[in-house]
SELO-839140 format. One record per residue: residue in one letter; x, y, z of N, C-alpha, C in turn. Coordinates in pm, whole numbers, plus 32768, in hexadecimal, padded with zeros to 4 digits. Layout:
BEGIN
aXYZXYZXYZ
...
# end
This chain:
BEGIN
x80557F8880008000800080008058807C8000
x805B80D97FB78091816C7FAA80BF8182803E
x80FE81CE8052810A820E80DB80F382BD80C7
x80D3830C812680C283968149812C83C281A9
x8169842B81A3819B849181C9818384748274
x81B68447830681A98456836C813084E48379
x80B784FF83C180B3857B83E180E185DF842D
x81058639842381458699847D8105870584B9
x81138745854980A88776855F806688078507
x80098829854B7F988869853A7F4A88D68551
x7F1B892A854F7E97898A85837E1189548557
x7D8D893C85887D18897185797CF489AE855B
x7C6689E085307C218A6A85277BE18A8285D0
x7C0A8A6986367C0F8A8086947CA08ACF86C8
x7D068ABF869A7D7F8ADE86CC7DC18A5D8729
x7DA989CE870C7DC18982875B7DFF890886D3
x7E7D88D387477EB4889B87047E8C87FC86D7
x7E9187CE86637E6F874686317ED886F585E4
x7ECD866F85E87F2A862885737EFC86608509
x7F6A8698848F7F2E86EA84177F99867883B5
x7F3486A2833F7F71867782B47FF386BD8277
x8040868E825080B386F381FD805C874681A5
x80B487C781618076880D813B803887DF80AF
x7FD9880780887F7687D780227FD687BA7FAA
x7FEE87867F1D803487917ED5801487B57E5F
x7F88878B7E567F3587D07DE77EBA88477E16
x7EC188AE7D9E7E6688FB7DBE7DCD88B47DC6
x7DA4891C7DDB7CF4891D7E037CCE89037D7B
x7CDD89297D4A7C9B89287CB97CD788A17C60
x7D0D88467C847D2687BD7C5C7CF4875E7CAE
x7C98878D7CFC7C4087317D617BC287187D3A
x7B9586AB7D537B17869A7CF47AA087027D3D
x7ABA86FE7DBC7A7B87467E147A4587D17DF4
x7ABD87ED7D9E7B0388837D947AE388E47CF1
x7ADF88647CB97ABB88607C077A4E882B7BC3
x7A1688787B7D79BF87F87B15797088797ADF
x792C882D7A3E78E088A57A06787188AB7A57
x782989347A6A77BC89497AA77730891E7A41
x76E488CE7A87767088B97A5D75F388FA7A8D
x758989077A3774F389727A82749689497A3C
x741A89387A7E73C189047A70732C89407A9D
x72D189617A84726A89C07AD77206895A7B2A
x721B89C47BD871EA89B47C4F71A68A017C8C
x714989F87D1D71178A787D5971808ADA7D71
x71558B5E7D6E717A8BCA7D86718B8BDA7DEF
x71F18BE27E8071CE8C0B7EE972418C9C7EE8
x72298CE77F9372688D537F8B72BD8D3C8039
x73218DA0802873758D7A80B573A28DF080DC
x73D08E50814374178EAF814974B88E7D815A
x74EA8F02818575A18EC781A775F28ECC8152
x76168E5F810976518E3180A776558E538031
x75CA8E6D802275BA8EAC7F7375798F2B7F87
x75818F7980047563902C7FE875B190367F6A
x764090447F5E7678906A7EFB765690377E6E
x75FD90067E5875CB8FDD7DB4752A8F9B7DDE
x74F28FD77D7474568F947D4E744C8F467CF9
x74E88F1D7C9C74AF8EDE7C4774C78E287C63
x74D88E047CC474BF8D6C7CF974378D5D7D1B
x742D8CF97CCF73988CBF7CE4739D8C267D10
x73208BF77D5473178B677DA1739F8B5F7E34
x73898BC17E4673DA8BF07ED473948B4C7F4F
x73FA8B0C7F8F738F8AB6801B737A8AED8058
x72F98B1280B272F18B36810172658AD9816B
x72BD8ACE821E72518A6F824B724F8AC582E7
x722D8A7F833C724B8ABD83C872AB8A90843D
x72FE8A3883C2736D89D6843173D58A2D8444
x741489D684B7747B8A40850A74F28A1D8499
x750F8994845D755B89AD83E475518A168376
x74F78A1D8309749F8A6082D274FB8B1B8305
x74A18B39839874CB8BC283C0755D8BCE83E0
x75C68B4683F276658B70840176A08B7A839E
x76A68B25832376DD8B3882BF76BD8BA7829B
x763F8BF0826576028C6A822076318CB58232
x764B8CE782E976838D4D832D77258D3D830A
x77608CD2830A78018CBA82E578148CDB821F
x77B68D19821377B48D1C817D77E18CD6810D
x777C8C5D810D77668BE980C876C08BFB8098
x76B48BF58017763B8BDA7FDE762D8B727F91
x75C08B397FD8758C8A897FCE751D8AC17F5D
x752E8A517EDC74D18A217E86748089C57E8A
x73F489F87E2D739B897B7E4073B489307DD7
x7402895B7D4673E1894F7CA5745288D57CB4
x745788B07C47750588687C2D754A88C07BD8
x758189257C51760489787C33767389D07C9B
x769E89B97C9A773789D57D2776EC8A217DA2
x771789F67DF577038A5A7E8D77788ABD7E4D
x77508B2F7E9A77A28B8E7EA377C98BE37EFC
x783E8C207F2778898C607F7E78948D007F79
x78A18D567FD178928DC37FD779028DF58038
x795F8D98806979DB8DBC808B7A508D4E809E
x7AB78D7F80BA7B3B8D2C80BB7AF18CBB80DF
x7B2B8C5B80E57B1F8BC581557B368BCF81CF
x7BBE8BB881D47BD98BFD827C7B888C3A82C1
x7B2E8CCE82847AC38D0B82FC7A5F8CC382F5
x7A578C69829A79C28C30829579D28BC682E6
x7A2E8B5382DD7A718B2A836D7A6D8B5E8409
x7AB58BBA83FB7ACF8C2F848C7A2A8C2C84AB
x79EA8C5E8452795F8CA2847678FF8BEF84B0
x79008BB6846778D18B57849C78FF8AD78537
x79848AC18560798C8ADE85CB79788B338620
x79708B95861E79448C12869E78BB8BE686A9
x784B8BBE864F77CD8BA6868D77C78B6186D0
x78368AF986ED78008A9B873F787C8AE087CA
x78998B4B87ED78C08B47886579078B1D88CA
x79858AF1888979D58A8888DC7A3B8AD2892B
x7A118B02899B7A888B3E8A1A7AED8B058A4D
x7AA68A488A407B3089F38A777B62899A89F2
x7BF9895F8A2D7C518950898C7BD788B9896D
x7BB488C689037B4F886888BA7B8487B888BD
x7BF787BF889C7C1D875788C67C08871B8959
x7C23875B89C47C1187318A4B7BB287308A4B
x7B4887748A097A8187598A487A8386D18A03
x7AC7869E898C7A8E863D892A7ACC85DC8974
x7B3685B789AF7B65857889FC7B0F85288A3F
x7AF1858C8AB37AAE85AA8B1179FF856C8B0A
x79D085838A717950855F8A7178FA85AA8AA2
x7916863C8A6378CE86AF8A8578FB87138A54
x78AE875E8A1178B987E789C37867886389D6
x787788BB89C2783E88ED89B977BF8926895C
x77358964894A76E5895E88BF76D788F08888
x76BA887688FC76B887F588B1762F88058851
x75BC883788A07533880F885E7545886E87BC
x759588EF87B2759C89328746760D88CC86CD
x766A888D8700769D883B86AD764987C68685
x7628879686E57584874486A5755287688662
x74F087B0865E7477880985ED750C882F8576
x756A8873859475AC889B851B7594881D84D7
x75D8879D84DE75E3872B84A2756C86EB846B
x751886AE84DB749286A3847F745986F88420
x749087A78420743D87CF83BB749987BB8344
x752387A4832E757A878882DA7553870C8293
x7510869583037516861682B67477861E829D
x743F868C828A73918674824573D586CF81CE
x7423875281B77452876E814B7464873480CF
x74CE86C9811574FF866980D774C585F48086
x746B85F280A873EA85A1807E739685DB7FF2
x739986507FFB738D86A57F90737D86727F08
x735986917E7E738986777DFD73F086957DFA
x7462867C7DC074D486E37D97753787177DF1
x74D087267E5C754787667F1A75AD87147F0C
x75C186897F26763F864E7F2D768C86617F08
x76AB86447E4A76C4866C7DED771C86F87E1E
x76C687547DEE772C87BE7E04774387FE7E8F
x772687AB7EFE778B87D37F9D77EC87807F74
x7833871A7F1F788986C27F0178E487267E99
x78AC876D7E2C78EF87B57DCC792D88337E12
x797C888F7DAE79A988F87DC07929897B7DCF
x794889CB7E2278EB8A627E1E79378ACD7DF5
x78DE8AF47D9D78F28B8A7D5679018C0D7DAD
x794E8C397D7979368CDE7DC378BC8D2C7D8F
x787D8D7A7DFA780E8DD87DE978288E547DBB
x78048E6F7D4C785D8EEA7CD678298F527D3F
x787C8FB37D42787990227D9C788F90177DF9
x78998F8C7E1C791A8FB17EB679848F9F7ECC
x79C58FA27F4B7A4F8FB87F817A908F557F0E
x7A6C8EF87EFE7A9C8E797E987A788E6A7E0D
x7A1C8ECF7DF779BA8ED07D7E7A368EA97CEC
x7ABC8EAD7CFA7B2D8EA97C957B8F8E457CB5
x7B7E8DFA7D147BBE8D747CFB7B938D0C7CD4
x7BEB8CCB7CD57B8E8C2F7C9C7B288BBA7D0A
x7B338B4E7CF27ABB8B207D3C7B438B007DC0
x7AD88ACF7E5B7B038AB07E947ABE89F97EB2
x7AFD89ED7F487B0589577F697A4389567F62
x79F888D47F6A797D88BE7F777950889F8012
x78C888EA800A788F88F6808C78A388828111
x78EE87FA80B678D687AB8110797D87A1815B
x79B9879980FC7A3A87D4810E7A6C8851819F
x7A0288B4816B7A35892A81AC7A258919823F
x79BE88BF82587959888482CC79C78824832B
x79FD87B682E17A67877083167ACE87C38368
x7B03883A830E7B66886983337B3288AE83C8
x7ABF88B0840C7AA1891284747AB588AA84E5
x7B18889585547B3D882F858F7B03880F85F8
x7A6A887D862379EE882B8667799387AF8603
x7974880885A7793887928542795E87228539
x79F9872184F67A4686A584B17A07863A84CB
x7A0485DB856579F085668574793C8528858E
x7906858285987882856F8587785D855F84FA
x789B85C284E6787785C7840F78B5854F83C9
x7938851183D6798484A883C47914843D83C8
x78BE841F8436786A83B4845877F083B483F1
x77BB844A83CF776984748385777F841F82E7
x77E5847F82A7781684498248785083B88224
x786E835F827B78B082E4828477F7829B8280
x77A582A082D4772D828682A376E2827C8225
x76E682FD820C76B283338155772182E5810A
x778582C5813F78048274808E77D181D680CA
x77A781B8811F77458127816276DB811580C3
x76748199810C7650818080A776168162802C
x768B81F87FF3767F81F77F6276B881777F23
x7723814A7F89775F80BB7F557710803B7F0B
x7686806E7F34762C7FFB7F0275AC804C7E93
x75AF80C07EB0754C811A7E1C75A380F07D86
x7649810A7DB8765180F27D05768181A07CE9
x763781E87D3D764882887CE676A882B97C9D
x76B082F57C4A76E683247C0876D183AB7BE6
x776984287BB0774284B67B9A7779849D7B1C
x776484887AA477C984AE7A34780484317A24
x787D841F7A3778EA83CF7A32791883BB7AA1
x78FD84017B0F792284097BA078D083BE7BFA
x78ED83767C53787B83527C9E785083737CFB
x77EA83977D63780F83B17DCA784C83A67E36
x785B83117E4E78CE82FF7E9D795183047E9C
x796583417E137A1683597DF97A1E83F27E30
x799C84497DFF796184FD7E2B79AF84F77EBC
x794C84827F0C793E84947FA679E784667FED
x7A4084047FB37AC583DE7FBE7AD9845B7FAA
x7ADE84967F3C7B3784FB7EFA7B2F856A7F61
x7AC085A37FCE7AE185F680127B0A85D480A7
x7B45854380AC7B728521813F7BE7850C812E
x7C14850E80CD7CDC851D80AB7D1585DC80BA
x7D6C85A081107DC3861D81177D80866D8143
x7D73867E81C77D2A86BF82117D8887288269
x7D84879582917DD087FB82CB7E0387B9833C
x7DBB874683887DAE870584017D4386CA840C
x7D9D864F84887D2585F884937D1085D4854E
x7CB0861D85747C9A860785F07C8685A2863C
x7C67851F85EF7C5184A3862C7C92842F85B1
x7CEB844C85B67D2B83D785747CE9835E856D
x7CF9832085F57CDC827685FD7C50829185BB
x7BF1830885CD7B5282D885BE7B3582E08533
x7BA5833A84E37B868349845F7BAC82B7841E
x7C23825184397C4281EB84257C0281788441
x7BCB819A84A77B418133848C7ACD8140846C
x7A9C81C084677A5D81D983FE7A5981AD8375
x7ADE81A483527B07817682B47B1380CC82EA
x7B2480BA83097B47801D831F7A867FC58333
x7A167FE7835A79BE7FE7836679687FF68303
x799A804382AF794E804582347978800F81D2
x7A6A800B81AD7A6B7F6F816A7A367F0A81A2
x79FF7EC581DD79DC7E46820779487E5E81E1
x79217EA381D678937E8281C778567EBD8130
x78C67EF580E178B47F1C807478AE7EE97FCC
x786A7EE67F7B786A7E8F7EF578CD7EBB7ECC
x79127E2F7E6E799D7E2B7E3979C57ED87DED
x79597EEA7D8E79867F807D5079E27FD97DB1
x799D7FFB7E38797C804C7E8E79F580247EE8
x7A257FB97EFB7A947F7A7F2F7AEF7FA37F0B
x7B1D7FA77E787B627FCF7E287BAB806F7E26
x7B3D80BA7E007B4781227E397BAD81497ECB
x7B4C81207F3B7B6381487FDE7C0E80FE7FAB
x7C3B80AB7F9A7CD6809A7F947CFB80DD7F2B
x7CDB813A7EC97D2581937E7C7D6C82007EC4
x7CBB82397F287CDB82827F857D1782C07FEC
x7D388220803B7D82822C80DB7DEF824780FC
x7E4B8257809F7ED3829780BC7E9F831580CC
x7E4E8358809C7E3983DD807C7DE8841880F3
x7DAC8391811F7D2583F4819B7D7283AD8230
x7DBD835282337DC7832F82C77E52832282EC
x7E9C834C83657F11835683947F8682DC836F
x7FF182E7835A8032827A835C801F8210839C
x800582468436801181C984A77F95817A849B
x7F5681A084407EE5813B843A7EBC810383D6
x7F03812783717F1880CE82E77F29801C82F2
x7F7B801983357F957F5B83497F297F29838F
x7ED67FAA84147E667F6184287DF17F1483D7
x7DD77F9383707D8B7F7D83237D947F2E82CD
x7DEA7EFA82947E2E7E9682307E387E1B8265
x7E497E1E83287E117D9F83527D977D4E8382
x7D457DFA835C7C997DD483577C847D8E82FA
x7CB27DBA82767C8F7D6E81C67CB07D0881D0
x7D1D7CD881E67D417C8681E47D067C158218
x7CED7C1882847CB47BC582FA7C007BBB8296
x7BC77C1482A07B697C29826E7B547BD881E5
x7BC07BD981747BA37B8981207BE17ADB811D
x7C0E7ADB81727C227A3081AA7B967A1D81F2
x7B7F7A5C82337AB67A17825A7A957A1E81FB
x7A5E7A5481977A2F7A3481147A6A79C880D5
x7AD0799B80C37B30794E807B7B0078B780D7
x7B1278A281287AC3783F818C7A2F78248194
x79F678788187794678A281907912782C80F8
x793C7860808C793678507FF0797177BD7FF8
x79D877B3802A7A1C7717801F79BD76998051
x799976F380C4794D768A814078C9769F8105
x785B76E280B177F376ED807477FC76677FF9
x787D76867F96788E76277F47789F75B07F62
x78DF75647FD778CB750B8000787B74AD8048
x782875098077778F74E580B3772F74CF804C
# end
């Protein structure tokens, strides 16, 4: 199996330190996450403040009453209903910055998580459930998996695209390991829909934004996370998740995982033998 770069440490969007990834090697814009032609399609019309004061001309704006829904908006991110890019209305980083501060963390986040206690637990709740009814969406997945556009006329309105909503979300190091569980669920499974975007699938979308991560706050949980879903995943989808794992999980847990498969496909190899012979 490939090997990765040891990680070395880290910052948060808390200001707190984590095992981090070496520095990225490819830009944003060679990430599938990060790239792709925009597609559009006609949907309801909704309207939002925040985000798009600076232009009227976005149309099919999301808008709901979840505490997700009202953090992103306010961190200036505008969620689509259509099939065509979320879009951004400032750097990443503040949209980051801005979305930790809602949740309020006075003590170092790591020691509450430790600990088994946080702070704004019930608001990280509702954030999440309203993320994973989003997600459910036509099209939502899809492009919280793709790259977001800048919102012409703002601070960013002249760069190119940035990382995708789901992406940007990971990087906030209260989220990470709740969302990890989220997403490791949904690649469960899409593993068995088949879906497909194009030529892309979705579960290569959903891999593609758990590699190379700024940091990873729970190592062991992201690794078994991945180890949980090879074992229980169709061969395609298998395939994939080991294209992946050099890319999404720490060194020190590479041989683990390789002694999950392993193990994992000798019960099969026994299972099939002992079927045929019966």
């Amino acid at each position: 199996m490939p090997s990765l770069k040891r990680p070395t440490s880290g910052v948060g969007s808390n200001g707190h330190s984590f095992a981090s990834r070496t520095n990225r090697t490819q830009s944003d814009s060679e990430d599938l996450f990060a790239c792709s032609s925009a597609e559009s399609s006609a949907s309801r019309p909704v309207h939002h403040a925040s985000a798009v004061t600076k232009t009227t001309s976005i149309t099919d704006v999301y808008e709901d009453d979840s505490i997700f829904c009202k953090y992103v908006t306010e961190g200036g991110m505008v969620l689509r209903t259509n099939d065509s890019p979320n879009m951004l209305s400032c750097d990443r980083l503040k949209f980051q910055h801005s979305i930790s501060k809602k949740f309020n963390f006075k003590s170092s986040f790591l020691t509450s998580f430790k600990h088994g206690s946080t702070q704004n637990t019930g608001n990280l709740d509702e954030f999440l459930n309203g993320l994973e009814e989003y997600l459910k969406m036509p099209h939502c997945l899809k492009w919280s998996l793709l790259y977001t556009e800048a919102v012409p006329d703002s601070e960013v309105g002249s760069r190119g695209n940035q990382d995708s909503l789901i992406r940007l979300l990971l990087n906030v190091d209260v989220l990470q390991p709740r969302l990890v569980t989220l997403l490791t669920d949904t690649l469960l499974a899409l593993a068995y829909e088949q879906s497909s975007v194009g030529n892309t699938s979705l579960p290569a979308l959903l891999l593609g934004n758990l590699r190379w991560l700024d940091f990873i706050v729970e190592p062991e949980r992201l690794a078994d996370a991945v180890i949980m879903v090879l074992l229980a995943a169709t061969e395609q989808v298998q395939r994939e998740i080991i294209h992946f794992i050099p890319n999404i999980i720490t060194d020190e847990f590479h041989e683990r995982v390789a002694d999950a498969f392993t193990e994992h496909r000798r019960y099969l190899l026994e299972w099939c033998l002992d079927g045929a012979s019966g």
